[in-house]
PDB file of N, CA, C and O in Angstrom:
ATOM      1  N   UNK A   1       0.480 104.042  -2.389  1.00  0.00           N
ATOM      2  CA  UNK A   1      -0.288 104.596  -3.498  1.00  0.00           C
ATOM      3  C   UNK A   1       0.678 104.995  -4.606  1.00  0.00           C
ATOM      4  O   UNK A   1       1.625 105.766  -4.444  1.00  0.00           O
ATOM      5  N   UNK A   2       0.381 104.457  -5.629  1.00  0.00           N
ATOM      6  CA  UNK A   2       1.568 105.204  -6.839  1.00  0.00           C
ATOM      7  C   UNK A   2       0.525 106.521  -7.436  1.00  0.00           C
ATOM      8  O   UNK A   2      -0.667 106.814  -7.339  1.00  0.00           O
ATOM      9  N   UNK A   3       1.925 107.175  -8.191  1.00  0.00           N
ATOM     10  CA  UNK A   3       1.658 109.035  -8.665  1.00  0.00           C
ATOM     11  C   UNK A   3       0.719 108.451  -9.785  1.00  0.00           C
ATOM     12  O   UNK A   3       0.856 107.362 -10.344  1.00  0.00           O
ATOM     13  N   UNK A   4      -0.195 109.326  -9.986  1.00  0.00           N
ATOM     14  CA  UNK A   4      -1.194 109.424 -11.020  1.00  0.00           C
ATOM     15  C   UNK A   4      -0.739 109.947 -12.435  1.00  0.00           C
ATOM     16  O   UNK A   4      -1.458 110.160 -13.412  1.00  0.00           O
ATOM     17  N   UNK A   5       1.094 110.159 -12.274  1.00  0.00           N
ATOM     18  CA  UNK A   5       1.307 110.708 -13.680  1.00  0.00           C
ATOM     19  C   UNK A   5       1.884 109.659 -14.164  1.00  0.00           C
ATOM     20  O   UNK A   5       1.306 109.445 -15.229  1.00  0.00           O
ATOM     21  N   UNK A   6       2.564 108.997 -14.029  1.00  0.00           N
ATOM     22  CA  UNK A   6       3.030 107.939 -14.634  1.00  0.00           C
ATOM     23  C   UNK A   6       2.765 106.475 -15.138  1.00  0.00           C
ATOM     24  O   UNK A   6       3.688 105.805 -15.603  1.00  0.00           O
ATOM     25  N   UNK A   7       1.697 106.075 -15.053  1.00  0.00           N
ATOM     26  CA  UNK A   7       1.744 104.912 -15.473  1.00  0.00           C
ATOM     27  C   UNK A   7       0.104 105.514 -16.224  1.00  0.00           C
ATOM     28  O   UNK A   7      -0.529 104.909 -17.089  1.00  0.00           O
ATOM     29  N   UNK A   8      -0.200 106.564 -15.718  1.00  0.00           N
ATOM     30  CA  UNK A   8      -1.926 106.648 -16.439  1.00  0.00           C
ATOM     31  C   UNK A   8      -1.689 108.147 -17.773  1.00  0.00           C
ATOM     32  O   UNK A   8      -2.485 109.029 -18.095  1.00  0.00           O
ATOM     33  N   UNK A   9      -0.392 107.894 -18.209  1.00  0.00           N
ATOM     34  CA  UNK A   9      -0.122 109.103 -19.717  1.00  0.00           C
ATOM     35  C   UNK A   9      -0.829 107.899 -20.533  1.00  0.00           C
ATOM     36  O   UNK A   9      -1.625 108.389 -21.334  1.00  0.00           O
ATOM     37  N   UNK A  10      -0.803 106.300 -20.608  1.00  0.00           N
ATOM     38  CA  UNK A  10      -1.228 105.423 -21.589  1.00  0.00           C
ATOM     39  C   UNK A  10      -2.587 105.603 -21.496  1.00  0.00           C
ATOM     40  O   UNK A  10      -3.172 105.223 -22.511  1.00  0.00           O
ATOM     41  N   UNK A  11      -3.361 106.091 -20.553  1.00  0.00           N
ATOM     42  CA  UNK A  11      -4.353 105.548 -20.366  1.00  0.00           C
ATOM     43  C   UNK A  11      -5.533 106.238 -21.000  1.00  0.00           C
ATOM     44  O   UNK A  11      -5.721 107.343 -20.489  1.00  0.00           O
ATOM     45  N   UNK A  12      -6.703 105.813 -22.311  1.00  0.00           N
ATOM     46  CA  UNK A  12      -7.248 106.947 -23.012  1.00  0.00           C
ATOM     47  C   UNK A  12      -8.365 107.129 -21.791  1.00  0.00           C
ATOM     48  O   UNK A  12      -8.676 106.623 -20.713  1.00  0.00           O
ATOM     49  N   UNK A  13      -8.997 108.862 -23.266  1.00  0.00           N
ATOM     50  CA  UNK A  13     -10.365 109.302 -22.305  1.00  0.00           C
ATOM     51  C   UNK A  13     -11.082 108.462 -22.665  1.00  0.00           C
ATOM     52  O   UNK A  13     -10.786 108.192 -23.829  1.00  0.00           O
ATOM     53  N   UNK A  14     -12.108 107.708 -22.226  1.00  0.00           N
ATOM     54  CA  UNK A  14     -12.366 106.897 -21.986  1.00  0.00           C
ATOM     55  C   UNK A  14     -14.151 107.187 -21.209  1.00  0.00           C
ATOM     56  O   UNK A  14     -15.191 106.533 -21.129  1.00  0.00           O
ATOM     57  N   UNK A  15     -13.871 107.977 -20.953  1.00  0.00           N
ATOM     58  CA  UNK A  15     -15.410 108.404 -19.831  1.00  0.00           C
ATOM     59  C   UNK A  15     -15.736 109.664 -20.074  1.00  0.00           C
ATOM     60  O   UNK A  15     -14.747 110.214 -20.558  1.00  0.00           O
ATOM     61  N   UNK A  16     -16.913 110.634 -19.950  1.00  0.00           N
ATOM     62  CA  UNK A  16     -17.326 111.538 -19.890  1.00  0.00           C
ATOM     63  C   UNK A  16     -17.797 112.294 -18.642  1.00  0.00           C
ATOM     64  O   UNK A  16     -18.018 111.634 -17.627  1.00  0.00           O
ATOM     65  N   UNK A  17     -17.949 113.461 -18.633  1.00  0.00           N
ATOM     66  CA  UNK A  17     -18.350 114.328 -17.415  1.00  0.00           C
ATOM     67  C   UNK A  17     -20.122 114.133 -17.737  1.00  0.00           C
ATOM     68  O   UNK A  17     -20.697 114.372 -18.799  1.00  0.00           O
ATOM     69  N   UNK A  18     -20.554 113.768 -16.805  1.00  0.00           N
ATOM     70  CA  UNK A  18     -22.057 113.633 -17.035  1.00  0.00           C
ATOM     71  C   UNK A  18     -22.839 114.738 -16.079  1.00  0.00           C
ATOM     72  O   UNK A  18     -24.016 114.741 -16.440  1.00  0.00           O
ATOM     73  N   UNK A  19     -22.651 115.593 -15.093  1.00  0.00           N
ATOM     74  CA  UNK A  19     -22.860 116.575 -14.051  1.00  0.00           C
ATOM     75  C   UNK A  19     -23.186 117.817 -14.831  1.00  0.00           C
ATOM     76  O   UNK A  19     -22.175 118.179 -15.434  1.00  0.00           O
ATOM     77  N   UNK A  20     -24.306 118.684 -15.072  1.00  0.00           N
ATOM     78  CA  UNK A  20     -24.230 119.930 -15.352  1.00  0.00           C
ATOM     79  C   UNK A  20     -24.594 120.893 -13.657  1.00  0.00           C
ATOM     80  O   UNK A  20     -24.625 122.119 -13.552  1.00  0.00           O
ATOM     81  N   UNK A  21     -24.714 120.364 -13.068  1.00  0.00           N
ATOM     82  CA  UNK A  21     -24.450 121.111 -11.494  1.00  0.00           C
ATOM     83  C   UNK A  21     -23.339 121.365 -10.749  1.00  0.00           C
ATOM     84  O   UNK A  21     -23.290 122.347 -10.007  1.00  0.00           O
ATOM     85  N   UNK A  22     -22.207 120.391 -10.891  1.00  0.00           N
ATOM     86  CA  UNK A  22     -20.879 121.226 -10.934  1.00  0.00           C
ATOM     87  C   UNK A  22     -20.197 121.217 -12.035  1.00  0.00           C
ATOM     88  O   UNK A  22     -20.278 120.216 -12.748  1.00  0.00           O
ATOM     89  N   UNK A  23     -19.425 122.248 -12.404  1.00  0.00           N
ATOM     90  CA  UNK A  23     -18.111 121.961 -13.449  1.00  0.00           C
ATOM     91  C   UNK A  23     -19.393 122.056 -14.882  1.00  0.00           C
ATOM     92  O   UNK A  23     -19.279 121.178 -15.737  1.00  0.00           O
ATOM     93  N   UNK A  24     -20.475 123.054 -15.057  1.00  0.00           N
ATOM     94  CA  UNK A  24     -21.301 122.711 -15.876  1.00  0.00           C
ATOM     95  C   UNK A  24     -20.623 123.241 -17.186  1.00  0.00           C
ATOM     96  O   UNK A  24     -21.165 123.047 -18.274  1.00  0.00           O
ATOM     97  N   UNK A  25     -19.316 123.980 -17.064  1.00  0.00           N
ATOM     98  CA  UNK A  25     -18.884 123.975 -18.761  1.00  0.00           C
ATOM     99  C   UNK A  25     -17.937 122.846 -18.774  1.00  0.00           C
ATOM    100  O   UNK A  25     -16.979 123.146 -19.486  1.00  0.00           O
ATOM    101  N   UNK A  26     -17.830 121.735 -18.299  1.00  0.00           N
ATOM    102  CA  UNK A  26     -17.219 120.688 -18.616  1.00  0.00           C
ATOM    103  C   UNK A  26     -18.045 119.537 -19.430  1.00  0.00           C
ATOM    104  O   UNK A  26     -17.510 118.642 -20.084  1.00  0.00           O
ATOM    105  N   UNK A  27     -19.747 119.768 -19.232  1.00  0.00           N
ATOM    106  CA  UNK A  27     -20.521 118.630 -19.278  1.00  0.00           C
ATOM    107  C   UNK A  27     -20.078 118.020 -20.968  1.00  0.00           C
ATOM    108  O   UNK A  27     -19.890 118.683 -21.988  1.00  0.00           O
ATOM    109  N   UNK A  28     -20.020 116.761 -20.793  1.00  0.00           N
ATOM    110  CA  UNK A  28     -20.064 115.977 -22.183  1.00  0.00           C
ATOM    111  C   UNK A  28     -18.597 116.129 -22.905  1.00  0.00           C
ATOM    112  O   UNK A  28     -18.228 115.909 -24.059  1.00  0.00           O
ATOM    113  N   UNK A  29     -17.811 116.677 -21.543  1.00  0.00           N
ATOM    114  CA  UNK A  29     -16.141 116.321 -22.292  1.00  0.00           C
ATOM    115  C   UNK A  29     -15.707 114.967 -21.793  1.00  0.00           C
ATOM    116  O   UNK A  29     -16.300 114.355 -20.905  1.00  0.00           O
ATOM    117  N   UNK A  30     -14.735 114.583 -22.363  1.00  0.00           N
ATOM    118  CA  UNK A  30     -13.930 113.388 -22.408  1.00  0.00           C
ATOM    119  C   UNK A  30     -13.275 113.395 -21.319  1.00  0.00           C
ATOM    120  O   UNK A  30     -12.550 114.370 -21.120  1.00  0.00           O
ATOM    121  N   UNK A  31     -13.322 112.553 -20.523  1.00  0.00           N
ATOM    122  CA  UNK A  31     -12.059 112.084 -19.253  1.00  0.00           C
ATOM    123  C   UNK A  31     -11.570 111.146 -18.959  1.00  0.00           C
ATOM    124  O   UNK A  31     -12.025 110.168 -19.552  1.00  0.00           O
ATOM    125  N   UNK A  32     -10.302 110.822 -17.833  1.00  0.00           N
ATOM    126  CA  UNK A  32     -10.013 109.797 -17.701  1.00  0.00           C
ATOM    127  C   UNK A  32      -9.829 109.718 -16.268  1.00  0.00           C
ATOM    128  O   UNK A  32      -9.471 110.697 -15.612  1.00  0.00           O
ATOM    129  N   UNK A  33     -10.127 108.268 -15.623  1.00  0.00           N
ATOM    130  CA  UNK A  33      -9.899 107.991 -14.476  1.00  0.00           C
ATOM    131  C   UNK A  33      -8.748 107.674 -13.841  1.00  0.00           C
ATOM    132  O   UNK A  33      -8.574 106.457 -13.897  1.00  0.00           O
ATOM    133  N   UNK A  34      -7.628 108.407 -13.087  1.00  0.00           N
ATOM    134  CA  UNK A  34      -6.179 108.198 -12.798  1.00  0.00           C
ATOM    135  C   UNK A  34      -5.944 107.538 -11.353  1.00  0.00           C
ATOM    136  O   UNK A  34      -4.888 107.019 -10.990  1.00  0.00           O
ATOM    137  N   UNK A  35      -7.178 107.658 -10.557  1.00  0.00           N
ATOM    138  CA  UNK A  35      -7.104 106.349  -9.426  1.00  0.00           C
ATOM    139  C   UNK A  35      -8.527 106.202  -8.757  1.00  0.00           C
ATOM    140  O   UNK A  35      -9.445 107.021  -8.703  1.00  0.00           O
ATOM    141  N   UNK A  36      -8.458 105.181  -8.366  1.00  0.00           N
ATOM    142  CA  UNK A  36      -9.865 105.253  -7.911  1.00  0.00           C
ATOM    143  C   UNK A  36      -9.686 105.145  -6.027  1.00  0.00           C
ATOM    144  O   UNK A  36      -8.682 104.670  -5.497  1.00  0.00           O
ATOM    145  N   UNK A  37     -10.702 105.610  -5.370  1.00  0.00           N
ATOM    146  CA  UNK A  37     -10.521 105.274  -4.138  1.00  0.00           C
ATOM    147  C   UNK A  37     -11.556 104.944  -3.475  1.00  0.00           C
ATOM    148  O   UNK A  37     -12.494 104.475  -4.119  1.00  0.00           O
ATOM    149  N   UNK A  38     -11.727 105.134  -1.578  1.00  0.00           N
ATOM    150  CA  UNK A  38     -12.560 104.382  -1.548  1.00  0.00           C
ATOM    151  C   UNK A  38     -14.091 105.690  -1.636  1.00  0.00           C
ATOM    152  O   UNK A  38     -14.311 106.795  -2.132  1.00  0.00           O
ATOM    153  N   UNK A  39     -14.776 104.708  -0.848  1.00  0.00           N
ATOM    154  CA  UNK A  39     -16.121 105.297  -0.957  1.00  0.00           C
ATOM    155  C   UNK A  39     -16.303 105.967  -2.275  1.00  0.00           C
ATOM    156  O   UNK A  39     -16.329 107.182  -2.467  1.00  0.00           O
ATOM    157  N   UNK A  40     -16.411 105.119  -3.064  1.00  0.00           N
ATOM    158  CA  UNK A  40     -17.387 105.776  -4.525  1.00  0.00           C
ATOM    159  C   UNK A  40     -16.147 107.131  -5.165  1.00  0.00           C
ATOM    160  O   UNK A  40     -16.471 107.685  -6.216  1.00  0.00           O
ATOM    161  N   UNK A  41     -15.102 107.473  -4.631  1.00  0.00           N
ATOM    162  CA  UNK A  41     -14.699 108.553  -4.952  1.00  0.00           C
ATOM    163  C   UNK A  41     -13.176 108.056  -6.258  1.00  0.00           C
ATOM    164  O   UNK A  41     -12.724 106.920  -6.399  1.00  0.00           O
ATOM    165  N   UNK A  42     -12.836 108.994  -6.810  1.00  0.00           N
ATOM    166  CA  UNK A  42     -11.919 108.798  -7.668  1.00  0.00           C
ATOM    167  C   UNK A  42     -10.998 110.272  -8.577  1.00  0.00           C
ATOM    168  O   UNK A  42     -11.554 111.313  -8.929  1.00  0.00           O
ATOM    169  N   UNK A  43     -10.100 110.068  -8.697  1.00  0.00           N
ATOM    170  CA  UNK A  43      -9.630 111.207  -9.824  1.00  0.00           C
ATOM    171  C   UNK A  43      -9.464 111.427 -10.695  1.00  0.00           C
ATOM    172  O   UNK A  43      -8.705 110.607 -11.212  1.00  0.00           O
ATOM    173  N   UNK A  44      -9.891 112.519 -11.605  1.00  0.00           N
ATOM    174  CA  UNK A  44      -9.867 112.206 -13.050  1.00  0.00           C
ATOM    175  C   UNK A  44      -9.699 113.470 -13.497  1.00  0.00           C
ATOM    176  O   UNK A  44      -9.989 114.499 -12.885  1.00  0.00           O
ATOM    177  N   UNK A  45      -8.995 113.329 -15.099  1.00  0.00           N
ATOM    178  CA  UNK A  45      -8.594 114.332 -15.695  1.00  0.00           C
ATOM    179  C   UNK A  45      -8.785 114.337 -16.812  1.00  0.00           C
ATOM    180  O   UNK A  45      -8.876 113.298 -17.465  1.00  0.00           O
ATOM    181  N   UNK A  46      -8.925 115.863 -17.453  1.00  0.00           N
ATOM    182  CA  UNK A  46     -10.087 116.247 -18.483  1.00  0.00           C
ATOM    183  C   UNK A  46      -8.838 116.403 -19.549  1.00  0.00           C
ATOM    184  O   UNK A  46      -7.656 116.583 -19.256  1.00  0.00           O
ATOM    185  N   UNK A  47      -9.406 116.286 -20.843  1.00  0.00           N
ATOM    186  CA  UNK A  47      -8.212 116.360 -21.869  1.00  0.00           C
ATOM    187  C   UNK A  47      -6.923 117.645 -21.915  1.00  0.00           C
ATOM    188  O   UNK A  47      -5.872 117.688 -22.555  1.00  0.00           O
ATOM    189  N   UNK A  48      -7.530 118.595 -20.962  1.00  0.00           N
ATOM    190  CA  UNK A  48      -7.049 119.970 -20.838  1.00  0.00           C
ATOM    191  C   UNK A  48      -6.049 119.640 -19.987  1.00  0.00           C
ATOM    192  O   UNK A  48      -5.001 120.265 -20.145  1.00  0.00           O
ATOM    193  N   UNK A  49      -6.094 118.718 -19.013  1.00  0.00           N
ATOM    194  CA  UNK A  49      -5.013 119.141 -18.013  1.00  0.00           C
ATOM    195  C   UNK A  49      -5.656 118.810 -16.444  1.00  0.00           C
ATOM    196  O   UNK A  49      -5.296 118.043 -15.551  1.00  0.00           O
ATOM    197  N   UNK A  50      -6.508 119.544 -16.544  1.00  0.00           N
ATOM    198  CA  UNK A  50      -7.542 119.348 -15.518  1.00  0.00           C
ATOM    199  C   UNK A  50      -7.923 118.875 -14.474  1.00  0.00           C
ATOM    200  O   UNK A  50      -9.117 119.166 -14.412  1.00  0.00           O
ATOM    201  N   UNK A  51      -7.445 117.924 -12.988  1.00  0.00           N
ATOM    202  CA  UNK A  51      -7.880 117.416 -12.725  1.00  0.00           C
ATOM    203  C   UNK A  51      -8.824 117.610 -11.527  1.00  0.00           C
ATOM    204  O   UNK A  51      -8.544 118.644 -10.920  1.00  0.00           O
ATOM    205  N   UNK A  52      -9.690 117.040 -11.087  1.00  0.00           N
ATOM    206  CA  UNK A  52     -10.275 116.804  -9.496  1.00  0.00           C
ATOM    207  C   UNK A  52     -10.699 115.305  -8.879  1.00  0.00           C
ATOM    208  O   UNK A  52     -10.591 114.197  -9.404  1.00  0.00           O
ATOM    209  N   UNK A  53     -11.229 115.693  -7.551  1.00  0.00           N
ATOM    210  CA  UNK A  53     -11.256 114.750  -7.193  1.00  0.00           C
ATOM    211  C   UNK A  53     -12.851 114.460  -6.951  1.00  0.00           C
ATOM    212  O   UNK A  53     -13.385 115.293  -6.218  1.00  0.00           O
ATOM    213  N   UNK A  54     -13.708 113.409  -7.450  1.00  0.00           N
ATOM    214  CA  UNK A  54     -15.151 113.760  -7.208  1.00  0.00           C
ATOM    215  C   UNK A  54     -15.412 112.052  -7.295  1.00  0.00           C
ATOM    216  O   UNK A  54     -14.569 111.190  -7.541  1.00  0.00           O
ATOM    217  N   UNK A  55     -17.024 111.860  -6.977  1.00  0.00           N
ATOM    218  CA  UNK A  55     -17.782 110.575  -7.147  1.00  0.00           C
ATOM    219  C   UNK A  55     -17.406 109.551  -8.593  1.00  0.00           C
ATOM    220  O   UNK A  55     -17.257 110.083  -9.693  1.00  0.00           O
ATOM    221  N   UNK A  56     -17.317 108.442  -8.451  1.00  0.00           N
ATOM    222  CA  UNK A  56     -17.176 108.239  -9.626  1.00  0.00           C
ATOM    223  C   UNK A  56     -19.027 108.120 -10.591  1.00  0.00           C
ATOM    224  O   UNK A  56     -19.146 107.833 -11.782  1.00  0.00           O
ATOM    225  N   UNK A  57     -20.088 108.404  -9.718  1.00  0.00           N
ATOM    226  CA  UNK A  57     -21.293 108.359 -10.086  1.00  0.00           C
ATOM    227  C   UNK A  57     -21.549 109.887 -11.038  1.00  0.00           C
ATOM    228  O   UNK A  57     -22.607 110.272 -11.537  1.00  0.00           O
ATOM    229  N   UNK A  58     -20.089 110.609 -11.075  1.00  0.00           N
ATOM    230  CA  UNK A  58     -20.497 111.665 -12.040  1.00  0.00           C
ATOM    231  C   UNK A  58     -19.516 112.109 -13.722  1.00  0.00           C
ATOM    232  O   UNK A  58     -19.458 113.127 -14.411  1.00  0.00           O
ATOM    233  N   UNK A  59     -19.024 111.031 -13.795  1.00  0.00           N
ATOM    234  CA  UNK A  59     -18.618 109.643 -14.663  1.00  0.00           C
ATOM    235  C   UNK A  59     -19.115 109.172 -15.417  1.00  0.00           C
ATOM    236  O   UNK A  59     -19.992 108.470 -14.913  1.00  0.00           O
ATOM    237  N   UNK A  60     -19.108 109.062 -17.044  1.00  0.00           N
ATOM    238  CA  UNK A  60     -20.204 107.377 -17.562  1.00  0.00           C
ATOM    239  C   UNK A  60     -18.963 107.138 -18.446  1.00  0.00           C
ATOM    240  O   UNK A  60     -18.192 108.052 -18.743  1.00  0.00           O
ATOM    241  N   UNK A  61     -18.796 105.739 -18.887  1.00  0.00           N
ATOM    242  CA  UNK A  61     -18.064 105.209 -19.772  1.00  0.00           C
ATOM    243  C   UNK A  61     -18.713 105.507 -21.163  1.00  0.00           C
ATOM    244  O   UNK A  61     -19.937 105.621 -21.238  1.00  0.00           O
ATOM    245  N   UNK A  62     -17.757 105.660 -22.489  1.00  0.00           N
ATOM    246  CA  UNK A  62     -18.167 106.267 -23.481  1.00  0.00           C
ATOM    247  C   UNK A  62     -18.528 104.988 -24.696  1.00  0.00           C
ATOM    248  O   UNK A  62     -17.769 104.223 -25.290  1.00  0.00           O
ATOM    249  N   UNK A  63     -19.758 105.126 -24.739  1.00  0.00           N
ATOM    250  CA  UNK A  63     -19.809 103.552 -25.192  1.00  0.00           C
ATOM    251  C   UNK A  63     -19.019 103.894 -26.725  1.00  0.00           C
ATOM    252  O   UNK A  63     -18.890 104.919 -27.395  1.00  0.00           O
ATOM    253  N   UNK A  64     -18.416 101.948 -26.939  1.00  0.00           N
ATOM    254  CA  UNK A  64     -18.058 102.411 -28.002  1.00  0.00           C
ATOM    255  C   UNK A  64     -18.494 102.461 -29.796  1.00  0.00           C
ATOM    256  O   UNK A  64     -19.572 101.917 -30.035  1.00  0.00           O
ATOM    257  N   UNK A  65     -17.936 102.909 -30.719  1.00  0.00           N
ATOM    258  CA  UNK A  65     -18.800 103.340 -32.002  1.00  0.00           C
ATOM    259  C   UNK A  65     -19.289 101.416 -32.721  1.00  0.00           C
ATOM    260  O   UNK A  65     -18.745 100.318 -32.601  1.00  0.00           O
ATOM    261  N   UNK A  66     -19.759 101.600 -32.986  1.00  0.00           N
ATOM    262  CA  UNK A  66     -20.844 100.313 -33.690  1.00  0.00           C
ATOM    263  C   UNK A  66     -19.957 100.594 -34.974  1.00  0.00           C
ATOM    264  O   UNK A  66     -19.717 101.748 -35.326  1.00  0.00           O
ATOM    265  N   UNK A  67     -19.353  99.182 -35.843  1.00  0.00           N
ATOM    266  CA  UNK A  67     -19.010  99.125 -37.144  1.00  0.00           C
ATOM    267  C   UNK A  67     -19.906  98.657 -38.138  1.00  0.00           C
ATOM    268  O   UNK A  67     -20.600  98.345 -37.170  1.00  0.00           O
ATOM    269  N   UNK A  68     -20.350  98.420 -38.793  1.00  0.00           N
ATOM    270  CA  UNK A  68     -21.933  97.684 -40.261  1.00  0.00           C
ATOM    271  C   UNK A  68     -20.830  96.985 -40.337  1.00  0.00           C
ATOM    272  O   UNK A  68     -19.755  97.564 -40.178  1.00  0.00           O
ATOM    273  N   UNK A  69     -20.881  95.506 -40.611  1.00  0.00           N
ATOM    274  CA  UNK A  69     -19.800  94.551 -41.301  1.00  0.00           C
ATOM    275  C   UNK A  69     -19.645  94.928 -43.141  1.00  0.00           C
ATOM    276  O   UNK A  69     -18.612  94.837 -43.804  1.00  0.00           O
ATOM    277  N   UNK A  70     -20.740  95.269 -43.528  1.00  0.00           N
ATOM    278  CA  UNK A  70     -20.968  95.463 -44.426  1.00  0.00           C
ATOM    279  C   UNK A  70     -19.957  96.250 -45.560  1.00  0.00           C
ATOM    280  O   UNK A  70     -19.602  95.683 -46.593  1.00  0.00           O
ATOM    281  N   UNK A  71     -19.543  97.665 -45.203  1.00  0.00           N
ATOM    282  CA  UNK A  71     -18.613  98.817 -45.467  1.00  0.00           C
ATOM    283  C   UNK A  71     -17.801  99.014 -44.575  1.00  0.00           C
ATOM    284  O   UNK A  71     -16.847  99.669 -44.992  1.00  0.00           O
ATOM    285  N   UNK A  72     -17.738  98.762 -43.585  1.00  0.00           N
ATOM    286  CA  UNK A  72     -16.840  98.857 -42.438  1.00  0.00           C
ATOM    287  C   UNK A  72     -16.853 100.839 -42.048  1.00  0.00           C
ATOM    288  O   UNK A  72     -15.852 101.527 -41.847  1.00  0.00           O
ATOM    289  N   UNK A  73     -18.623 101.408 -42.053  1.00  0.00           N
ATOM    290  CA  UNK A  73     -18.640 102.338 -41.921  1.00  0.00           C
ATOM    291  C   UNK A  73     -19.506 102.644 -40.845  1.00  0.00           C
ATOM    292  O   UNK A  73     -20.532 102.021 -40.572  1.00  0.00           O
ATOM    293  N   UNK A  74     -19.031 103.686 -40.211  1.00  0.00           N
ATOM    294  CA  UNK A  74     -20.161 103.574 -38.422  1.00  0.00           C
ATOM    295  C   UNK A  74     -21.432 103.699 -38.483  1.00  0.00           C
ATOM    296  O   UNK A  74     -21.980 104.549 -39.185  1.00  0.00           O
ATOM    297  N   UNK A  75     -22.138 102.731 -37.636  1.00  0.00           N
ATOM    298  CA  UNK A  75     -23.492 103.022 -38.163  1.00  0.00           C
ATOM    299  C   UNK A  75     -24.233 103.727 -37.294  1.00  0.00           C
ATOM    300  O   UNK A  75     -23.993 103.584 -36.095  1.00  0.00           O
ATOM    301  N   UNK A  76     -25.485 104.805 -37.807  1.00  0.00           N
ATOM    302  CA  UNK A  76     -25.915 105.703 -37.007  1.00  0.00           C
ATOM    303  C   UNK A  76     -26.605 105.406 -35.623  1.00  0.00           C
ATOM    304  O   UNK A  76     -27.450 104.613 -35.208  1.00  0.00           O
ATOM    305  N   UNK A  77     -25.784 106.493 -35.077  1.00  0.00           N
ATOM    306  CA  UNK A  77     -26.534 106.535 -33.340  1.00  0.00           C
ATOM    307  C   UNK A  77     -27.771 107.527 -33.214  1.00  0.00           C
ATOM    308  O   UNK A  77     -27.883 108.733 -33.437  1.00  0.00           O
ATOM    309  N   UNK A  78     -28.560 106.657 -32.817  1.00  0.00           N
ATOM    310  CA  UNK A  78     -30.300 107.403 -32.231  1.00  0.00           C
ATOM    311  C   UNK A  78     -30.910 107.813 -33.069  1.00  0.00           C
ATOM    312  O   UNK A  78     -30.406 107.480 -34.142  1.00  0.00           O
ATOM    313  N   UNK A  79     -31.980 108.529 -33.209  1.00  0.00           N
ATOM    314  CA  UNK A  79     -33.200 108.542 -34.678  1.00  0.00           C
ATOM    315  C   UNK A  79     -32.795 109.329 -35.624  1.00  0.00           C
ATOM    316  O   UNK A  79     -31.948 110.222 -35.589  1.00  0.00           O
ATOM    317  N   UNK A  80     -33.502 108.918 -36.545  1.00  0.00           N
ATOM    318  CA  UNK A  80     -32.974 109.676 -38.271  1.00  0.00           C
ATOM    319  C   UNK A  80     -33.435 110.896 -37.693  1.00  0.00           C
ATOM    320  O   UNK A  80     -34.332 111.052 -36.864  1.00  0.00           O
ATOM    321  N   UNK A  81     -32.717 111.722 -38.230  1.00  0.00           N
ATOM    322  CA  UNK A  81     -32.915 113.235 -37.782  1.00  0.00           C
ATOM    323  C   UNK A  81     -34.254 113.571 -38.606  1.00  0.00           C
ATOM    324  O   UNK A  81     -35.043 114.323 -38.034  1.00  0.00           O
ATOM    325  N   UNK A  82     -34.655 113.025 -40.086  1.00  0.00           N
ATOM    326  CA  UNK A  82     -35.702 113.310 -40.718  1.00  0.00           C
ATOM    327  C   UNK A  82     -37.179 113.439 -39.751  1.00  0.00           C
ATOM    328  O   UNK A  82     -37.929 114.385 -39.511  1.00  0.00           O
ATOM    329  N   UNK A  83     -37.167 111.762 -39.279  1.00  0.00           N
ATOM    330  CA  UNK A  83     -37.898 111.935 -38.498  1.00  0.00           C
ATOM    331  C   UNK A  83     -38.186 112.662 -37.165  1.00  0.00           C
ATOM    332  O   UNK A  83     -38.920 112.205 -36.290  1.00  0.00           O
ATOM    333  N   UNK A  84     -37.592 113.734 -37.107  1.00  0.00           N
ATOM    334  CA  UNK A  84     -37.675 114.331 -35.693  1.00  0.00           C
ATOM    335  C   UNK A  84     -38.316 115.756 -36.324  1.00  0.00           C
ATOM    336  O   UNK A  84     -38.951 116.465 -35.544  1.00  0.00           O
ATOM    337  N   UNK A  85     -38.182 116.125 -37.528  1.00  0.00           N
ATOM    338  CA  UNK A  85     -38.968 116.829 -37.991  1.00  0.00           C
ATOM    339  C   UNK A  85     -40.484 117.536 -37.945  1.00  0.00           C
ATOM    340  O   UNK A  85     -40.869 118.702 -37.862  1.00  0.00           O
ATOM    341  N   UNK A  86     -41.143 116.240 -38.039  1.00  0.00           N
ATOM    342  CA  UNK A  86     -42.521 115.679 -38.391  1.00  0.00           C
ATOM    343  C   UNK A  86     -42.893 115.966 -37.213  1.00  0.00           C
ATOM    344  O   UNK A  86     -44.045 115.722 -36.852  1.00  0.00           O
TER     345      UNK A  86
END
């Protein structure tokens, strides 16, 4: 097994904490996966420092931002806020 510090400093956050039942002031931070093992399990560490060892089913990959070819400016994620108004 190689050390989880060295070859994964390149490696970005990349995934999020999706769990508000454990670790619920972590939910919706950034993480990264530093090994994976077996049965569904893996380790990962939070931009802080952080790490543990848990499912990788509590995990999601962070999709990435949409460009408009147009302006080359990001284009909006999920409903116009106007309409949520109404």
């Amino acid at each position: 097994m190689t050390s989880p510090d060295a070859a994964n400093q390149q490696k970005p956050f990349d995934r999020y904490w999706r769990v508000r039942r454990t670790l619920p002031h972590r939910y919706g931070k950034p993480c990264r996966i530093l090994i994976r093992g077996k049965m569904n399990s893996c380790m990962i560490e939070f931009q802080d420092g952080y790490r543990t060892i848990t499912s990788r089913w509590s995990v999601r990959k962070i999709k990435p931002q949409t460009v408009s070819k147009d302006n080359e400016e990001e284009a909006p994620q999920g409903p116009d806020p106007a309409l949520l108004d109404s």
